[in-house]
mmCIF file of the N, C-alpha and C atoms, coordinates in Angstrom:
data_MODEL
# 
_entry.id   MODEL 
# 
loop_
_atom_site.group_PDB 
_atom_site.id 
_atom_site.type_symbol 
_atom_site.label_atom_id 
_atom_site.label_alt_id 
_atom_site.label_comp_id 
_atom_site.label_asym_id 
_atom_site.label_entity_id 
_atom_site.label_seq_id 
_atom_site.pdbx_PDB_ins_code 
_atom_site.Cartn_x 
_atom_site.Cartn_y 
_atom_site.Cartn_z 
_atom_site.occupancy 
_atom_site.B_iso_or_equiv 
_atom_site.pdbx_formal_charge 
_atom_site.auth_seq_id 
_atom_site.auth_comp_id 
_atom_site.auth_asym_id 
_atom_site.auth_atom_id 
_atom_site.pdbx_PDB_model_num 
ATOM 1   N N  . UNK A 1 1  ? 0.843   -1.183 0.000   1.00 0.00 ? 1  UNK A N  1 
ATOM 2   C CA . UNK A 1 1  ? 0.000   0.000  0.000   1.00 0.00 ? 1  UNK A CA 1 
ATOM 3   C C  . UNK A 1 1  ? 0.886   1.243  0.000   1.00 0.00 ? 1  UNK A C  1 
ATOM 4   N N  . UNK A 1 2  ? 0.655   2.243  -0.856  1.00 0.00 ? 2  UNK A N  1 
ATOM 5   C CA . UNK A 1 2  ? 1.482   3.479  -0.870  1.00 0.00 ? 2  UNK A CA 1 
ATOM 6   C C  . UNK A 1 2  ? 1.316   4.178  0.648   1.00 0.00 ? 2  UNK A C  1 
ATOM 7   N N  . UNK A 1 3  ? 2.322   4.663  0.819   1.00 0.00 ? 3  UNK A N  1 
ATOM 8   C CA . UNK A 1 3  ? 2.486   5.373  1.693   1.00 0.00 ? 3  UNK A CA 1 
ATOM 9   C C  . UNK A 1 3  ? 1.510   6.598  1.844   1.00 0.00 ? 3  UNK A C  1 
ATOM 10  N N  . UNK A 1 4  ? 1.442   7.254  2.831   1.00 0.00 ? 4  UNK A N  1 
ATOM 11  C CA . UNK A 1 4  ? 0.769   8.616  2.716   1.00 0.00 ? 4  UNK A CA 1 
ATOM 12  C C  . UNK A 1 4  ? 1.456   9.653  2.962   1.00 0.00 ? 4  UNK A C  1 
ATOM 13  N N  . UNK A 1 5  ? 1.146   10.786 2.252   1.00 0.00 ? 5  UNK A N  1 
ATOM 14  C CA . UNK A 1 5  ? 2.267   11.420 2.386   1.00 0.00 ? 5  UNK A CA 1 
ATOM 15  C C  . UNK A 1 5  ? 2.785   12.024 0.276   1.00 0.00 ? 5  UNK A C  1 
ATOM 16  N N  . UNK A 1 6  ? 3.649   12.539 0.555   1.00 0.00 ? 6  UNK A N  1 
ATOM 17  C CA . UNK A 1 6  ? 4.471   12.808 -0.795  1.00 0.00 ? 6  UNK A CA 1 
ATOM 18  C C  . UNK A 1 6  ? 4.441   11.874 -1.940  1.00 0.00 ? 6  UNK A C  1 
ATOM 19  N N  . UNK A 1 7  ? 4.397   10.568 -1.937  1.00 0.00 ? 7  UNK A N  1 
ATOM 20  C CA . UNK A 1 7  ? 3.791   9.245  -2.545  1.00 0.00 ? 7  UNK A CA 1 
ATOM 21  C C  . UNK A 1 7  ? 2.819   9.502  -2.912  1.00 0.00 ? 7  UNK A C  1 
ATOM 22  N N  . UNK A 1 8  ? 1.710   9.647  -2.337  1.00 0.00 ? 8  UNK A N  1 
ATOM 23  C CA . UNK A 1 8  ? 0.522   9.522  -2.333  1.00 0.00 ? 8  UNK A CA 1 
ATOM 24  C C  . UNK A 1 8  ? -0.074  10.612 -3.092  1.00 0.00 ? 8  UNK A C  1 
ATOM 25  N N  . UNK A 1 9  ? -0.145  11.472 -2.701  1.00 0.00 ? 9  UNK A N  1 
ATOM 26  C CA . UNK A 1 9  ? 0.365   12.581 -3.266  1.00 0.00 ? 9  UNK A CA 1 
ATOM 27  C C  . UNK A 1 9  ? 0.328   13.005 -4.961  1.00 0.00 ? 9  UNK A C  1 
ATOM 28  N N  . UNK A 1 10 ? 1.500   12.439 -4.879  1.00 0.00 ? 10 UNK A N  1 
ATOM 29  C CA . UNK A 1 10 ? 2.506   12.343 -6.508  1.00 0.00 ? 10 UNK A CA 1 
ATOM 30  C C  . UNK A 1 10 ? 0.973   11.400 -6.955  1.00 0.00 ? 10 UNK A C  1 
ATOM 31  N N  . UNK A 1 11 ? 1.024   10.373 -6.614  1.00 0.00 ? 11 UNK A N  1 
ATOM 32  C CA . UNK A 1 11 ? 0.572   9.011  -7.527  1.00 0.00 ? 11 UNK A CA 1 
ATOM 33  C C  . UNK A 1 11 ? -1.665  10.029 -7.668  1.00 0.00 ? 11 UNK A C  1 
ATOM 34  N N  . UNK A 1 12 ? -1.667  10.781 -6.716  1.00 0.00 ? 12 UNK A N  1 
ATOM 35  C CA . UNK A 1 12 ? -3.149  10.775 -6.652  1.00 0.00 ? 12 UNK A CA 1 
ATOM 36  C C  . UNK A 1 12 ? -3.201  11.947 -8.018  1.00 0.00 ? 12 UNK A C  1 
ATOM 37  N N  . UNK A 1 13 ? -2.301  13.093 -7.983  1.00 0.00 ? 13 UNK A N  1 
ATOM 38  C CA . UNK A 1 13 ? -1.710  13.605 -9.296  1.00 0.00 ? 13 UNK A CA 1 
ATOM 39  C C  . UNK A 1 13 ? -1.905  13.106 -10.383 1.00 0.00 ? 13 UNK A C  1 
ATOM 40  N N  . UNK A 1 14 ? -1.071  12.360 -10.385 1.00 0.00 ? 14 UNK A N  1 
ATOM 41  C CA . UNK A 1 14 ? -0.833  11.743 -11.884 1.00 0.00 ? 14 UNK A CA 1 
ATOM 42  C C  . UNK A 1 14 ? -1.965  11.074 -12.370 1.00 0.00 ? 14 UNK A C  1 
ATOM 43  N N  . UNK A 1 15 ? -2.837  10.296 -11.504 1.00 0.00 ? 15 UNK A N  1 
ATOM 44  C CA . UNK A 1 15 ? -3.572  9.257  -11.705 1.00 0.00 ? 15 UNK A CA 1 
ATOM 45  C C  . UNK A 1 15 ? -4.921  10.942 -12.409 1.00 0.00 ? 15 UNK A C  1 
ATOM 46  N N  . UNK A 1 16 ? -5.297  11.461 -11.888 1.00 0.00 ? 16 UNK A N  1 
ATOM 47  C CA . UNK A 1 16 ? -6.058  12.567 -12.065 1.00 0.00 ? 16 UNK A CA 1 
ATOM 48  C C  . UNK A 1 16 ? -5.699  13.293 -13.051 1.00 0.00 ? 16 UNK A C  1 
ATOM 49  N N  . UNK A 1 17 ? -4.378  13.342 -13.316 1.00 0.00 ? 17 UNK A N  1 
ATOM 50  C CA . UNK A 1 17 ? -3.990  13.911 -14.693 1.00 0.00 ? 17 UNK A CA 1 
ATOM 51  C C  . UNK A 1 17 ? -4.679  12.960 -15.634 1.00 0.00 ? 17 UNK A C  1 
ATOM 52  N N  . UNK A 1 18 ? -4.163  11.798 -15.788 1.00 0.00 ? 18 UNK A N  1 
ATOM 53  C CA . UNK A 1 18 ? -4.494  10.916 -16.606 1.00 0.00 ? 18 UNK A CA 1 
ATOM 54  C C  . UNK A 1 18 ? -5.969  10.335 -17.045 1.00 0.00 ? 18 UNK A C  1 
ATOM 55  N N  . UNK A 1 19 ? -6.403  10.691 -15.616 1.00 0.00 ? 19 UNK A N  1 
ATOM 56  C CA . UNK A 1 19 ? -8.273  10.112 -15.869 1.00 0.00 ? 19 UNK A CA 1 
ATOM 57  C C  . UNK A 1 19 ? -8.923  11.378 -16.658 1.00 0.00 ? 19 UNK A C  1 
ATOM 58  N N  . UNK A 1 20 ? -8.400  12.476 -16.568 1.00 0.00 ? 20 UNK A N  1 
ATOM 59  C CA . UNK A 1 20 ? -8.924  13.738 -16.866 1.00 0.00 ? 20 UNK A CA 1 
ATOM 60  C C  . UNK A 1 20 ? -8.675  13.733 -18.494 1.00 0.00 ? 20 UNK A C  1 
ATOM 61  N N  . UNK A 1 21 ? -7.379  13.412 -18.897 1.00 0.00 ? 21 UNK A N  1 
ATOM 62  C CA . UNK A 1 21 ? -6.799  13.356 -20.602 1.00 0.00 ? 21 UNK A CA 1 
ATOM 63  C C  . UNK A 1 21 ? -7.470  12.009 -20.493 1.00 0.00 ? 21 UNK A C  1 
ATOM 64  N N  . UNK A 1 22 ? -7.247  11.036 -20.449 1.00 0.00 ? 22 UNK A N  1 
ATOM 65  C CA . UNK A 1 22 ? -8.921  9.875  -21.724 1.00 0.00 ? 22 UNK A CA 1 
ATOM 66  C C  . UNK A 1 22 ? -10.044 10.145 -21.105 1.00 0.00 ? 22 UNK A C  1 
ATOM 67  N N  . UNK A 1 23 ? -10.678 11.051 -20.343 1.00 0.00 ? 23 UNK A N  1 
ATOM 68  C CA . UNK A 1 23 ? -11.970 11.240 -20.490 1.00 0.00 ? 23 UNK A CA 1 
ATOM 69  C C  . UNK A 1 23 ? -12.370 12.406 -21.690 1.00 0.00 ? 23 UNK A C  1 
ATOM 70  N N  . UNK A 1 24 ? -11.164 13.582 -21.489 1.00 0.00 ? 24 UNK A N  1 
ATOM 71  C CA . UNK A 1 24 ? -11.538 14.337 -22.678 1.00 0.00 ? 24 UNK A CA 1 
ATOM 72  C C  . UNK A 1 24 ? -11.348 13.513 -23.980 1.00 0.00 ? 24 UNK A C  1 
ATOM 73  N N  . UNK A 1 25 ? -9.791  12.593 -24.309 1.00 0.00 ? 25 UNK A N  1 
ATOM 74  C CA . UNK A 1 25 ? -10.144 12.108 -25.758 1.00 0.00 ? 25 UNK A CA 1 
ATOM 75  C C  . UNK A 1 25 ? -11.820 11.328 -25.635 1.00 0.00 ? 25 UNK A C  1 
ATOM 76  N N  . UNK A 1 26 ? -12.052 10.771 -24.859 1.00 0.00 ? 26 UNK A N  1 
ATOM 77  C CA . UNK A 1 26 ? -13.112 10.340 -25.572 1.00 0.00 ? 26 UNK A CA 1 
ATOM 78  C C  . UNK A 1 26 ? -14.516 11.156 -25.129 1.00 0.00 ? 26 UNK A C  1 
ATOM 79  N N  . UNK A 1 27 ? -14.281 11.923 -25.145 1.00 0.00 ? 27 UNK A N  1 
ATOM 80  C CA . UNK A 1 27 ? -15.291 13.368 -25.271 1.00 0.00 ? 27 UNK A CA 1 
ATOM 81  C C  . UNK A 1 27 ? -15.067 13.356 -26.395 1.00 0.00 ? 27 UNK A C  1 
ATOM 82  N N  . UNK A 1 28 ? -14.172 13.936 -27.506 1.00 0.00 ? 28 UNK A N  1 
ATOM 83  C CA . UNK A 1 28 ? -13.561 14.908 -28.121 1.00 0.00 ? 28 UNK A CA 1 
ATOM 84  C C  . UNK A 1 28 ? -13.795 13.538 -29.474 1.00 0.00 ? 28 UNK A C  1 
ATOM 85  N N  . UNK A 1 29 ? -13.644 11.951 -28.909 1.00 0.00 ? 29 UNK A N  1 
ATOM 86  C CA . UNK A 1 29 ? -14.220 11.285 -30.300 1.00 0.00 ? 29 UNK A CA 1 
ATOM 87  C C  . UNK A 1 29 ? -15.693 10.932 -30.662 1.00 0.00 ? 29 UNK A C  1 
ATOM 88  N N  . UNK A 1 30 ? -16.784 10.844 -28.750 1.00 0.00 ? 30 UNK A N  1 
ATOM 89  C CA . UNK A 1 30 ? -17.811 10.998 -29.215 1.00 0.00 ? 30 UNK A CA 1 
ATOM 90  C C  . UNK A 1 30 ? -18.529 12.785 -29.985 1.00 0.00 ? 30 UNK A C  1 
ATOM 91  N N  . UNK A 1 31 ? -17.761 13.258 -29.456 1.00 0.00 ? 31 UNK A N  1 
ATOM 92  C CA . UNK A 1 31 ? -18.334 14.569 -30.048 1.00 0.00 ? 31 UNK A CA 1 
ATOM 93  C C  . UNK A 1 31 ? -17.858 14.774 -31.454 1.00 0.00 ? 31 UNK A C  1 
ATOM 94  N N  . UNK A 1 32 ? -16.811 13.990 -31.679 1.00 0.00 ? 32 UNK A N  1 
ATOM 95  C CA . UNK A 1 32 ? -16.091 13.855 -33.390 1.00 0.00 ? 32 UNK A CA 1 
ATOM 96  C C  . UNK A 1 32 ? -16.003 15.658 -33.616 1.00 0.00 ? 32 UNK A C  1 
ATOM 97  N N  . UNK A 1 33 ? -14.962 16.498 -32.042 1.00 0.00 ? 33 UNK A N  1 
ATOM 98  C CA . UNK A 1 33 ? -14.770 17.740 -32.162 1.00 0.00 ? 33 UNK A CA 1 
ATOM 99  C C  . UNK A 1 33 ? -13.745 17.931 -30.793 1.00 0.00 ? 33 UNK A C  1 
ATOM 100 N N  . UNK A 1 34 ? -12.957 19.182 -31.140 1.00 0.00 ? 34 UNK A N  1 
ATOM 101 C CA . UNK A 1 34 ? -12.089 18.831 -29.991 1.00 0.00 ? 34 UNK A CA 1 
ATOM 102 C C  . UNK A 1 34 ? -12.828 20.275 -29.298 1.00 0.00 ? 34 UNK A C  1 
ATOM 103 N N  . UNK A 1 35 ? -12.391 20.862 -27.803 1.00 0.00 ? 35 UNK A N  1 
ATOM 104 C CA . UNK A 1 35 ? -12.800 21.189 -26.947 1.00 0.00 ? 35 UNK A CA 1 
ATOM 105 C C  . UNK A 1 35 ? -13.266 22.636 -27.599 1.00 0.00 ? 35 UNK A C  1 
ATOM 106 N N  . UNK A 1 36 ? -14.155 23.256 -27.874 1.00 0.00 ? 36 UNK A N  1 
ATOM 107 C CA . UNK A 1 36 ? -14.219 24.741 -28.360 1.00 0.00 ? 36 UNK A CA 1 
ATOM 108 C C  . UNK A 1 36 ? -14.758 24.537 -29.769 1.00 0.00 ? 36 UNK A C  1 
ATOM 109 N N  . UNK A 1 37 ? -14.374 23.901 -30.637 1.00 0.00 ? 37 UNK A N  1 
ATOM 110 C CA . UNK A 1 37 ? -14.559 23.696 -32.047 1.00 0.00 ? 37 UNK A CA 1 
ATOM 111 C C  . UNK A 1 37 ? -16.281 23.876 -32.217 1.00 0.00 ? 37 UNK A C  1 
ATOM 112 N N  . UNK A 1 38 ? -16.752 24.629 -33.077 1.00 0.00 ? 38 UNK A N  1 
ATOM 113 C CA . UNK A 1 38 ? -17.892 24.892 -33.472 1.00 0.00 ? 38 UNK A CA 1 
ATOM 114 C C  . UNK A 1 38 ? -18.335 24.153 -34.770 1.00 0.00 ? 38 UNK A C  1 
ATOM 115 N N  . UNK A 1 39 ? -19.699 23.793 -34.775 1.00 0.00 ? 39 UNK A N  1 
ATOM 116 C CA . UNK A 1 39 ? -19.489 23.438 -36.093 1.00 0.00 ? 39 UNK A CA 1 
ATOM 117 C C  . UNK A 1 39 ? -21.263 23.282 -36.388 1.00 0.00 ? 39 UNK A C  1 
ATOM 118 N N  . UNK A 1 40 ? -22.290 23.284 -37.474 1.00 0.00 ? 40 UNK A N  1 
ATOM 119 C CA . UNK A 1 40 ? -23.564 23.529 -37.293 1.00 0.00 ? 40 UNK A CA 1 
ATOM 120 C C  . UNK A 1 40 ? -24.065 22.197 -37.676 1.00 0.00 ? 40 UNK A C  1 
ATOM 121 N N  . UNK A 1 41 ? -23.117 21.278 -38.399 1.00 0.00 ? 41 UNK A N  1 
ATOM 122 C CA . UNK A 1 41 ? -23.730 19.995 -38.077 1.00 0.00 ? 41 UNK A CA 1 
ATOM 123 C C  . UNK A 1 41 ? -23.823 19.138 -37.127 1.00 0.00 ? 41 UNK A C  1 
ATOM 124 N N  . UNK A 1 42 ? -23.215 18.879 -36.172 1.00 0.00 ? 42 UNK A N  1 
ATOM 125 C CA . UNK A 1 42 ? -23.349 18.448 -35.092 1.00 0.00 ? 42 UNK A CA 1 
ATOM 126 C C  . UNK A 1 42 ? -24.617 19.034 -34.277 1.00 0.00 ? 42 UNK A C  1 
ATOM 127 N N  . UNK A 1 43 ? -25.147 17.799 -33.402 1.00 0.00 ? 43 UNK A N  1 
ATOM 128 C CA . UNK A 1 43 ? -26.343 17.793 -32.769 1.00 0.00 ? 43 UNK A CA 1 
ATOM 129 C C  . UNK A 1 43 ? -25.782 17.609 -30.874 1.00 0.00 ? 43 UNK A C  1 
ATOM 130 N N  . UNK A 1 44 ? -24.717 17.685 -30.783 1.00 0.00 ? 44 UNK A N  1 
ATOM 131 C CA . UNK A 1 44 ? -24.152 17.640 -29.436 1.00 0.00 ? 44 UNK A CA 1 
ATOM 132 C C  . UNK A 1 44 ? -23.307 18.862 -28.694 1.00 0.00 ? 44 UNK A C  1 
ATOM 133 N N  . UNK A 1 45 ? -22.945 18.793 -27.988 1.00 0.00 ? 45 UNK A N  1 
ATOM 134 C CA . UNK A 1 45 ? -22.364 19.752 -27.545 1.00 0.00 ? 45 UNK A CA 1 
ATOM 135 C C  . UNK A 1 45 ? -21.812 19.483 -26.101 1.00 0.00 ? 45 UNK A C  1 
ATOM 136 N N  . UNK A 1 46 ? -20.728 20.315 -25.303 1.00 0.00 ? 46 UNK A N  1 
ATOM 137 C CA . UNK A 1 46 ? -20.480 20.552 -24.080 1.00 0.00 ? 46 UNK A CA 1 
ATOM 138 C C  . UNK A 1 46 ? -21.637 21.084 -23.129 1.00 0.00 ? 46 UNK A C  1 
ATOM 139 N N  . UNK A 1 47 ? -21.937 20.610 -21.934 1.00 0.00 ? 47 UNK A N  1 
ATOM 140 C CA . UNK A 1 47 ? -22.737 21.388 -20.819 1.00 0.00 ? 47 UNK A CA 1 
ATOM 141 C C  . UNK A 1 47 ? -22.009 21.556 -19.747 1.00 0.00 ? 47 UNK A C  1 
ATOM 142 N N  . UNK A 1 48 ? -20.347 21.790 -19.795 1.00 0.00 ? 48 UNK A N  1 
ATOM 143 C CA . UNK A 1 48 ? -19.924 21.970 -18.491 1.00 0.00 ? 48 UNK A CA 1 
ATOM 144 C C  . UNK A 1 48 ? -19.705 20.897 -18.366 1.00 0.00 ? 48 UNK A C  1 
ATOM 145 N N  . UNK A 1 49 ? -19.081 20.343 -17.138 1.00 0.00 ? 49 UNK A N  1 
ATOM 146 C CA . UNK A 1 49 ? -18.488 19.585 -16.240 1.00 0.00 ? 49 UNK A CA 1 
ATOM 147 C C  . UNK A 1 49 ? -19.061 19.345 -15.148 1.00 0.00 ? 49 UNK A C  1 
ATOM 148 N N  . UNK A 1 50 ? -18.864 17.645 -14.528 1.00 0.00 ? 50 UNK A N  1 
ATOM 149 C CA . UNK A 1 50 ? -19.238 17.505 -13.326 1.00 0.00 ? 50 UNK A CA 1 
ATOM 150 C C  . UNK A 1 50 ? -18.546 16.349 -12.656 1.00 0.00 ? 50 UNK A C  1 
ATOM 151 N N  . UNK A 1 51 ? -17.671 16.505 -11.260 1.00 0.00 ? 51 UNK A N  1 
ATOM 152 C CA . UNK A 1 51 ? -16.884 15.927 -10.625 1.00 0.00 ? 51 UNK A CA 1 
ATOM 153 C C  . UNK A 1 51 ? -17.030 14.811 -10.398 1.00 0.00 ? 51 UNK A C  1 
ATOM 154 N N  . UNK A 1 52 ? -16.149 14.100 -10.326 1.00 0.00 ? 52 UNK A N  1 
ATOM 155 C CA . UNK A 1 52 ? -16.073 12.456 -10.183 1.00 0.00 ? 52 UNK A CA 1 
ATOM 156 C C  . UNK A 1 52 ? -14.791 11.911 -9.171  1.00 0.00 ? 52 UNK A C  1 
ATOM 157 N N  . UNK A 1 53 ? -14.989 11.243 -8.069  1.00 0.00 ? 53 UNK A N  1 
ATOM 158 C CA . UNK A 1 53 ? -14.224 11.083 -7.113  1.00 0.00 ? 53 UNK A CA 1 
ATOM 159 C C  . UNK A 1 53 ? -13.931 9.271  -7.236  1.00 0.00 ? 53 UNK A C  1 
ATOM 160 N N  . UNK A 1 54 ? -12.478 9.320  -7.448  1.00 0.00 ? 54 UNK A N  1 
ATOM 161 C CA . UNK A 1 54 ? -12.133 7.667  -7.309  1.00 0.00 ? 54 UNK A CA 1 
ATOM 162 C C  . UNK A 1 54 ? -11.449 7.839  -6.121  1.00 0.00 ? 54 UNK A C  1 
ATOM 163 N N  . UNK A 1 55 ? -12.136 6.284  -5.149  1.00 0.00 ? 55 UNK A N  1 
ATOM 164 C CA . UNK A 1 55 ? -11.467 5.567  -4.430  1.00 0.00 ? 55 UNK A CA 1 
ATOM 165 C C  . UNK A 1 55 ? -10.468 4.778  -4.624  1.00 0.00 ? 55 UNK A C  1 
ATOM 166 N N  . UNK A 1 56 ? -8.536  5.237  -4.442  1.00 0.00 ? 56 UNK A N  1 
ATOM 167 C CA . UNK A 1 56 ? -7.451  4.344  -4.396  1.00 0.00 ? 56 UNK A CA 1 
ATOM 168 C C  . UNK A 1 56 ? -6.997  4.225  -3.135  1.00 0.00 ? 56 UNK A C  1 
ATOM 169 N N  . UNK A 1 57 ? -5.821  3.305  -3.183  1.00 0.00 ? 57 UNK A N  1 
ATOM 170 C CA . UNK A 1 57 ? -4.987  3.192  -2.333  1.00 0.00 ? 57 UNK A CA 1 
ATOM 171 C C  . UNK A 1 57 ? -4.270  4.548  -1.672  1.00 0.00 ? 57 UNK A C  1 
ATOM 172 N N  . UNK A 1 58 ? -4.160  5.121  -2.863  1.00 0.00 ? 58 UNK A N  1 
ATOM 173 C CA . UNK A 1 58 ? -3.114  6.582  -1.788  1.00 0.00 ? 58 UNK A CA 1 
ATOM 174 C C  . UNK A 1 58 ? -3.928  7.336  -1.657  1.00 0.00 ? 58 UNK A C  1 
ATOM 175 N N  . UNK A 1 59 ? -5.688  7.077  -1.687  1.00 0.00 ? 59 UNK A N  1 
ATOM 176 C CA . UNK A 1 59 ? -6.319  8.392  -1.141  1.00 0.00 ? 59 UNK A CA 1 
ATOM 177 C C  . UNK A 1 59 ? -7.607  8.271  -2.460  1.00 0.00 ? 59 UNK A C  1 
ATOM 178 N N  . UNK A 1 60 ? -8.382  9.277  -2.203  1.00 0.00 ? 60 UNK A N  1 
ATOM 179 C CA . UNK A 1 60 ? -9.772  10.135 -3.263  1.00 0.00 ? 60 UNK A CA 1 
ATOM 180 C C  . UNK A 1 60 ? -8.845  10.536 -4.264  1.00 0.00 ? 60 UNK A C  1 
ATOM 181 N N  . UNK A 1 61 ? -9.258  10.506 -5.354  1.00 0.00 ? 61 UNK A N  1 
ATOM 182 C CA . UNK A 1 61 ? -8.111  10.801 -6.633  1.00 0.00 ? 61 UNK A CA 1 
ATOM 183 C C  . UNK A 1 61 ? -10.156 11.313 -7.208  1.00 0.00 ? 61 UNK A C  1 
ATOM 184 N N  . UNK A 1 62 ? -10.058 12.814 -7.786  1.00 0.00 ? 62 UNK A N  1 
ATOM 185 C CA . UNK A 1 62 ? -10.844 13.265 -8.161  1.00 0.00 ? 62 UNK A CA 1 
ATOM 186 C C  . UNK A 1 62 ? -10.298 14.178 -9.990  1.00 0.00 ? 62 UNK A C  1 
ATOM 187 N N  . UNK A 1 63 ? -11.844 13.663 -10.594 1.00 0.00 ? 63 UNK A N  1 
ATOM 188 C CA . UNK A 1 63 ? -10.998 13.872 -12.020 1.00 0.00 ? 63 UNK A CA 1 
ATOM 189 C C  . UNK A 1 63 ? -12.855 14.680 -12.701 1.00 0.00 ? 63 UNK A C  1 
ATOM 190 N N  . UNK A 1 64 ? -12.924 15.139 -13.407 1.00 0.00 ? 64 UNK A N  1 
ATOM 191 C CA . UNK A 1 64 ? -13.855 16.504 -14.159 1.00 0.00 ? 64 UNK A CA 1 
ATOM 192 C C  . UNK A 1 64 ? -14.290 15.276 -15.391 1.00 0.00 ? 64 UNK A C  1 
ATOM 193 N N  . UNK A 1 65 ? -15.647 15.277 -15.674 1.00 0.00 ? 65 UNK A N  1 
ATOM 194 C CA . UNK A 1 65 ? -15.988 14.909 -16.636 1.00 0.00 ? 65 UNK A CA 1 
ATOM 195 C C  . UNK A 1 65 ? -17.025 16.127 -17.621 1.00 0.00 ? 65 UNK A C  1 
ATOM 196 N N  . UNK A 1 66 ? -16.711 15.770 -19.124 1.00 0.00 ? 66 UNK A N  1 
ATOM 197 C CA . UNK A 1 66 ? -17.676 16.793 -19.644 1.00 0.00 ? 66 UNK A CA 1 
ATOM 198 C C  . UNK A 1 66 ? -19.094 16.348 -19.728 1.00 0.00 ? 66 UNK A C  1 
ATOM 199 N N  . UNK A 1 67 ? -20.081 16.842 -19.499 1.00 0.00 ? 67 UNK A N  1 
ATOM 200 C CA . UNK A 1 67 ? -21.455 17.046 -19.676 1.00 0.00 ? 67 UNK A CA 1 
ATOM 201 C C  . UNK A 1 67 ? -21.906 17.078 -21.121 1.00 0.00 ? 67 UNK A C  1 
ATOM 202 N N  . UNK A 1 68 ? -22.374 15.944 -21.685 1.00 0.00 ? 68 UNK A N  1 
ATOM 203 C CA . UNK A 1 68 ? -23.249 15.661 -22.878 1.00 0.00 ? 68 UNK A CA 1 
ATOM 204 C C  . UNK A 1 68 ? -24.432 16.827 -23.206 1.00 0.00 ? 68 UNK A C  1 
ATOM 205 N N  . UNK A 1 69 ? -24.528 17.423 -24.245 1.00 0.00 ? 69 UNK A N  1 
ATOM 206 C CA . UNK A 1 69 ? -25.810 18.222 -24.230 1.00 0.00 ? 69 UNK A CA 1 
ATOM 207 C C  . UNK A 1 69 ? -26.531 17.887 -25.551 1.00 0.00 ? 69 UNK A C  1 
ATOM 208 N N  . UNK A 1 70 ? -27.466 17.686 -25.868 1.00 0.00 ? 70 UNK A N  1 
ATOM 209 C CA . UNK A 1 70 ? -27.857 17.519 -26.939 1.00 0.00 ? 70 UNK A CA 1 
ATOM 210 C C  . UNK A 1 70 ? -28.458 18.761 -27.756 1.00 0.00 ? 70 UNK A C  1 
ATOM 211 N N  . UNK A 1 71 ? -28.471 19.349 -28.829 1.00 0.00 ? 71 UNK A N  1 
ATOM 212 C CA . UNK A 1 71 ? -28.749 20.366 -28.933 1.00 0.00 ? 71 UNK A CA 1 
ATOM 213 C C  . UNK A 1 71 ? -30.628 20.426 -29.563 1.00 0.00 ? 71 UNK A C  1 
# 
């Protein structure tokens, strides 16, 4: 079990970096648009964000998901 502390830490970081980049790619392939991009055929869109908390070993590792909107 990781330590707590500076370990923990580091690893709850990274892990949150990482959940945060493949939740946007696969935002960005169901939306077949990357973050901002406008476009009038598309029927979807961004609604903001809403928080998501994982339970690990070195602690709550919390990561942002985008909000589906349909237009």
């Amino acid at each position: 079990m990781a330590e707590k502390g500076a370990d923990a830490y580091f690893i709850r970081q990274t892990l949150q970096h990482a959940l945060h980049r493949l939740m946007e790619m696969d935002v960005e392939a169901l939306y077949q648009a990357a973050y901002g991009e406008r476009s009038e055929e598309r029927t979807n869109s961004r609604n903001g964000y809403r928080d998501r908390a994982y339970e690990i070993r070195a602690g709550k590792a919390w990561s942002r998901s985008a909000r589906p909107r349909k237009r």
